[in-house]
C-alpha positions in Angstrom: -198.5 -72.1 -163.9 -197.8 -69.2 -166.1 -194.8 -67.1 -166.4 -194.2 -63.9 -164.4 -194.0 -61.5 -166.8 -190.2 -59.8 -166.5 -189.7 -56.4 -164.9 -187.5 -53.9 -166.1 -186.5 -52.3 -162.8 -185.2 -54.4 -160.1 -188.0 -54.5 -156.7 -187.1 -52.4 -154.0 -187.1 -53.9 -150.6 -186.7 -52.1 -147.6 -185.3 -54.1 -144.0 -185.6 -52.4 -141.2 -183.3 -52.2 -138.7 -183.5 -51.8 -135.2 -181.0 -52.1 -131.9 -180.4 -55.3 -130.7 -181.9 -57.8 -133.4 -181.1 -60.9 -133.8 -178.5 -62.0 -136.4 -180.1 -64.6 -137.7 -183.9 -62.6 -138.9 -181.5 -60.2 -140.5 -179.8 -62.5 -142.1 -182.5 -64.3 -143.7 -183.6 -61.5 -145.5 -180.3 -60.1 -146.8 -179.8 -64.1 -148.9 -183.0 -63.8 -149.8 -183.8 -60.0 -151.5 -179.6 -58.8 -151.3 -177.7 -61.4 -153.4 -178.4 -61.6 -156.7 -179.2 -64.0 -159.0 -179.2 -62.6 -162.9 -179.5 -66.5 -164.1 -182.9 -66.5 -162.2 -184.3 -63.3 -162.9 -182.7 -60.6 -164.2 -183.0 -57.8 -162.6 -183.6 -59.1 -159.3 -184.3 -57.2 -155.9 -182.4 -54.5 -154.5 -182.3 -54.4 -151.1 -182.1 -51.2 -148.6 -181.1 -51.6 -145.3 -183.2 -49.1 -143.4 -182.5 -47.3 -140.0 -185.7 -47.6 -137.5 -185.0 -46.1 -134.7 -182.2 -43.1 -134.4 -178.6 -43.8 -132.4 -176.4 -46.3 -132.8 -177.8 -49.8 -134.2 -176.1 -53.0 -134.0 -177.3 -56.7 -133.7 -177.8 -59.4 -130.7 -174.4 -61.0 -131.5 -172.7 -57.3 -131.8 -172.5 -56.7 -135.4 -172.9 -53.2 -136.7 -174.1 -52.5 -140.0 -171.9 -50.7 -141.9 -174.2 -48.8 -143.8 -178.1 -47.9 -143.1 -180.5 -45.1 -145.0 -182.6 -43.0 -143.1 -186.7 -43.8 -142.3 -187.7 -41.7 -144.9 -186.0 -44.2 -147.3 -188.7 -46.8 -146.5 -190.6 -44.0 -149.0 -189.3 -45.4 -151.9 -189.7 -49.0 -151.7 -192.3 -52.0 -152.8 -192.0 -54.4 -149.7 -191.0 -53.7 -146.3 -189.4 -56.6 -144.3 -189.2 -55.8 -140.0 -187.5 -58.4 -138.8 -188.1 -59.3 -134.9 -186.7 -56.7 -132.0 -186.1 -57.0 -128.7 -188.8 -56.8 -125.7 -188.4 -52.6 -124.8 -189.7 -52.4 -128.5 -192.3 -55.2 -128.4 -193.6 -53.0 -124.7 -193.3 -49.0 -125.8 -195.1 -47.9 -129.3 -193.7 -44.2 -127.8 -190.3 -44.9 -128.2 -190.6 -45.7 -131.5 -193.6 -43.8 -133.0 -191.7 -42.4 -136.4 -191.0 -45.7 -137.2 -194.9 -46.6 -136.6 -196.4 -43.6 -138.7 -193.9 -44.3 -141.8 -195.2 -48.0 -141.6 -199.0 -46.7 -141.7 -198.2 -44.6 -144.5 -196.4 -47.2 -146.7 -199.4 -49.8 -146.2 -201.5 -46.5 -146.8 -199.6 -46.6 -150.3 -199.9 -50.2 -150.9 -196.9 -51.3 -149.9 -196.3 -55.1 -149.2 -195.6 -55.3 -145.7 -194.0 -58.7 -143.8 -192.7 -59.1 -140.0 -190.3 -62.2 -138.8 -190.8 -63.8 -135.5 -191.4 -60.8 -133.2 -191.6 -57.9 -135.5 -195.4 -58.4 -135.1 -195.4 -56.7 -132.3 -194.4 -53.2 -134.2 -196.9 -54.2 -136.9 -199.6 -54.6 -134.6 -198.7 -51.6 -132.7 -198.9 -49.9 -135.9 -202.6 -51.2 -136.3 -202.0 -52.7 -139.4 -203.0 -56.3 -137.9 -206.0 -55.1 -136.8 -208.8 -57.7 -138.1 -206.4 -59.6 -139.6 -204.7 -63.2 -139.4 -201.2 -62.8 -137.8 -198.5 -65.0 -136.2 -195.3 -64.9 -133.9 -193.2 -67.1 -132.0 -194.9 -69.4 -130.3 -193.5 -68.3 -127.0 -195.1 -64.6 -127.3 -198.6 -65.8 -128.0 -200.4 -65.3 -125.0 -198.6 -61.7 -124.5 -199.2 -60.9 -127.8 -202.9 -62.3 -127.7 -203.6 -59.9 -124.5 -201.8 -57.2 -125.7 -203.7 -57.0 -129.6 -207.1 -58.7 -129.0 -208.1 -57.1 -132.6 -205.9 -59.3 -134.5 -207.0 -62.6 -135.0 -204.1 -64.7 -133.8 -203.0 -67.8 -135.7 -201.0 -70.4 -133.4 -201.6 -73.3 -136.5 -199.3 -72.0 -139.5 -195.6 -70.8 -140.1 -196.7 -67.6 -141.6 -200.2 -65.8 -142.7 -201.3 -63.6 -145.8 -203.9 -61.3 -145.1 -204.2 -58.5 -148.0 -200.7 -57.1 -148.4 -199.7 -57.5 -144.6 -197.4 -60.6 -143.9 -196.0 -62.1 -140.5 -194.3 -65.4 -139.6 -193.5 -67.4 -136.7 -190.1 -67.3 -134.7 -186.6 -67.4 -136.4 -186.5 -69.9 -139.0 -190.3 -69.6 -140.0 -188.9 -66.8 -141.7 -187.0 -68.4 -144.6 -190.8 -69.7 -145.4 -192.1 -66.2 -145.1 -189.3 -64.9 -147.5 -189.7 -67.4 -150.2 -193.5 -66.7 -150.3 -192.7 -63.4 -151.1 -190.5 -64.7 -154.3 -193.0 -67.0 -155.1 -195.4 -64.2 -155.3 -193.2 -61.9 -157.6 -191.5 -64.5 -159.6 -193.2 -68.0 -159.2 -192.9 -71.6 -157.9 -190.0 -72.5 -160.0 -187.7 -69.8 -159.1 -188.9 -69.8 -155.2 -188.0 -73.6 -155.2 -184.3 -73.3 -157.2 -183.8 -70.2 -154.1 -184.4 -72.5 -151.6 -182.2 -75.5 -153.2 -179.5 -73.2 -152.9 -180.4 -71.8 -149.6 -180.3 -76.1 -148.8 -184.0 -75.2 -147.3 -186.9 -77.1 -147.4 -189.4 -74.8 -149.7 -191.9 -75.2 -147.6 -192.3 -77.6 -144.7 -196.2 -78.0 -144.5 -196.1 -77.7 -140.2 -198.0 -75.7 -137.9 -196.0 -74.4 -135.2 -197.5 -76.0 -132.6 -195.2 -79.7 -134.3 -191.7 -77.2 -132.4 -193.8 -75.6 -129.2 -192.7 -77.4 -125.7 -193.9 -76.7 -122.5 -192.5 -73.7 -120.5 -193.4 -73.6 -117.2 -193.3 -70.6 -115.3 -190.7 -70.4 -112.5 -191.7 -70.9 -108.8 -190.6 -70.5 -105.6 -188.7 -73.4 -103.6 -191.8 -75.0 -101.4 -193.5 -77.7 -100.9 -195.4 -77.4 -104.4 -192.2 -77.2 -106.6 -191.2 -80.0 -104.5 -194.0 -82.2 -106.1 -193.3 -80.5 -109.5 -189.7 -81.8 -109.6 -190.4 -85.0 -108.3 -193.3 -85.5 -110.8 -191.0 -84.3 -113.5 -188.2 -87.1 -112.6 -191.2 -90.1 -112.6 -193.3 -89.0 -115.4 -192.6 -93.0 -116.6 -194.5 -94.3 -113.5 -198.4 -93.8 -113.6 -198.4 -90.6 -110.8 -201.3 -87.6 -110.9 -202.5 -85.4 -108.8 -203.0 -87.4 -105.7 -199.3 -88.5 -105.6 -198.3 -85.2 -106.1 -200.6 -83.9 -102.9 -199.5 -86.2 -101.3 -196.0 -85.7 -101.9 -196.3 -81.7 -101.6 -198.1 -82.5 -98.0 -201.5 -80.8 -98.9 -204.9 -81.9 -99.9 -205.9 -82.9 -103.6 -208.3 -79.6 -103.5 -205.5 -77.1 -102.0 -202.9 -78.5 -104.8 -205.4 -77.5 -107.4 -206.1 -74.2 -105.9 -202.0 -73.5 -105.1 -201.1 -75.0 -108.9 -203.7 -73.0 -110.8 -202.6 -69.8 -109.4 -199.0 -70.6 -109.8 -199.1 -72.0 -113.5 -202.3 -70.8 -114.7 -203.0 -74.5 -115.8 -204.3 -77.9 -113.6 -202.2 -80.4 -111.9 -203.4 -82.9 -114.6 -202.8 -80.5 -118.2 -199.1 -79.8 -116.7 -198.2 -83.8 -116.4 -199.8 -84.4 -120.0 -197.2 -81.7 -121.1 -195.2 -82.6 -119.6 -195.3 -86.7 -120.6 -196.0 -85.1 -124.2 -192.2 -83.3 -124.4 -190.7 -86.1 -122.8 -192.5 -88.2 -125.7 -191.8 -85.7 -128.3 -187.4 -86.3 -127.1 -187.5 -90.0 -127.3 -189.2 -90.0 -130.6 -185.9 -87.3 -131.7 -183.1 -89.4 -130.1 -184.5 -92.6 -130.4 -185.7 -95.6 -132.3 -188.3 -97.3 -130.1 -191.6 -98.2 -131.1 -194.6 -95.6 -130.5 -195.9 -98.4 -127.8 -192.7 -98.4 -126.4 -192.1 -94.7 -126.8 -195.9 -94.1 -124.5 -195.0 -97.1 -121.9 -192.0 -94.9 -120.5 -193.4 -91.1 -121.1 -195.6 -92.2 -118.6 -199.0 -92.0 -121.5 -199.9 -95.6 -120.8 -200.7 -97.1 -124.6 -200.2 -96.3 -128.1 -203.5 -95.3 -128.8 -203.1 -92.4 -125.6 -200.2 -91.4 -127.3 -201.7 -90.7 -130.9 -204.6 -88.9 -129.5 -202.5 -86.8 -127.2 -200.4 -86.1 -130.1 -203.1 -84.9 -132.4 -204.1 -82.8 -129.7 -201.5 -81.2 -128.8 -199.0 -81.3 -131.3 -201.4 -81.1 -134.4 -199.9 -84.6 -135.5 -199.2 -88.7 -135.1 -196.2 -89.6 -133.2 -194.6 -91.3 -136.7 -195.3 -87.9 -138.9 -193.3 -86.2 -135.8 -190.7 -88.5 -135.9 -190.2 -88.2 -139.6 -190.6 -84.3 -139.5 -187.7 -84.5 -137.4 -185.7 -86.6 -139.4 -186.2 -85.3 -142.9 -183.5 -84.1 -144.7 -184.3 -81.5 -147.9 -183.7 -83.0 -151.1 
């Protein structure tokens, strides 16, 4: 690949900050674009911490940031980085509507724009994902999906591209997001030595459906929770949906009916996840064989597990195993 051509002014980059985020996607962002690194490339970025919402602004773990310029300051810079925020932000575009309208006119200017983990949501509100490809964490995708049907969700990669506009999955996702950005300006070699340093993998090649697991939503104590946790403790022995009627007291059609509008799945999805996590734990903490490894998640054979596991988890058992296990050169 060719050289990037050297700059002679450093490239502004603009974080945004706003009440209650998270340590870490602020973090990630200030190794990346605020230390500098003259033997890489010299000038490098200069970073400006930007206020986005007015009052006082300090992180999840109760940091305060020292030092922050106003909105306007996002005026003046090439990329924009909003790192995720916290669910009154993700739910009220009024509370926050300066911060909206000076992120419409910076794409409006051609400004690079990029969101970590949850800082989709002010993107999106923004209507800068409309029509586009954009991600999040995999546990706001079905909010996210109903609340933004014009963007084109991506539940299959780490981060997405889409003409200037950049988001990524949840927390970590965002070191991959990050070095695209300095691959983009300065080029494989430098991204990779960054990510050496940062003792990151450069890029890990997963979808984000190789970290989801199964959440289930919570239920009342009754009969049918009953079943649930006494399906969950024998997932090893070959139980369904008759066992668990049976065990909940009620016919095979009134489980289905009672668990659909309680989980918004089938008796028979929720113990596949379910046998899939409790696969995807023994491959982490254990050594057994794959057959093994099916026999006690409950899947029956080897073969059940494999096609369960390109199914659901977008790979084999073994590349899961090995994903988990790898350790960055």
């Amino acid at each position: 690949m060719a050289s990037i051509p050297a700059s002679p002014v450093a490239h502004r980059v603009g974080l945004v900050l706003t009440d209650n985020l998270p340590i870490f996607e602020l973090a990630v962002p200030c190794e990346v674009f605020g230390v500098a690194r003259p033997d890489l490339h010299d000038p490098w970025y200069e970073l400006t911490m930007v206020r986005g919402e007015p009052g006082e602004i300090t992180t999840a773990g109760g940091l305060a940031p020292s030092s922050a310029e106003p909105l306007a300051a996002l005026r003046e810079v090439e990329t924009i980085v909003v790192p995720a925020c916290e669910r009154s932000l993700q739910m009220d575009p009024a509370t926050h509507a300066p911060l909206l309208a000076e992120l419409r006119a910076a794409a409006g200017r051609g400004a690079r724009i990029a969101s970590l983990c949850s800082g989709a949501y002010l993107l999106a509100q923004a209507g800068l994902l409309d029509g586009r490809d954009a991600t999040t964490h995999w546990m706001n995708w079905e909010d996210f999906e109903d609340s933004f049907p014009r963007v084109r969700l991506r539940r299959d990669v780490l981060f997405t591209a889409d003409a200037g506009v950049y988001t990524s999955a949840g927390t970590a996702a965002g070191v991959e997001l990050c070095l695209q950005l300095v691959r983009e300006d300065f080029g494989d070699a430098i991204a990779a030595s960054v990510a050496r340093r940062m003792v990151v993998a450069e890029r890990r090649g997963a979808a984000q459906s190789e970290y989801l697991e199964a959440v289930p939503r919570p239920l009342p104590a009754d009969p049918l929770r009953h079943a649930m946790d006494w399906a969950e403790k024998n997932l090893h022995d070959p139980i369904g949906p008759d066992a668990m009627a049976r065990r909940a007291r009620m016919s095979r059609r009134t489980l289905y009916r009672r668990f659909e509008a309680a989980t918004g799945t089938s008796p028979s999805q929720w113990l596949l996840e379910r046998r899939v996590d409790a696969a995807r734990r023994l491959l982490e903490s254990t050594n057994l064989p794959v057959e093994r490894v099916a026999e006690r998640a409950g899947v029956g054979s080897a073969a059940n597990l494999r096609a369960h596991f390109a199914r659901l988890v977008g790979m084999s058992p073994s590349a899961y195993r090995d994903a988990r296990r790898r350790v960055p050169a």
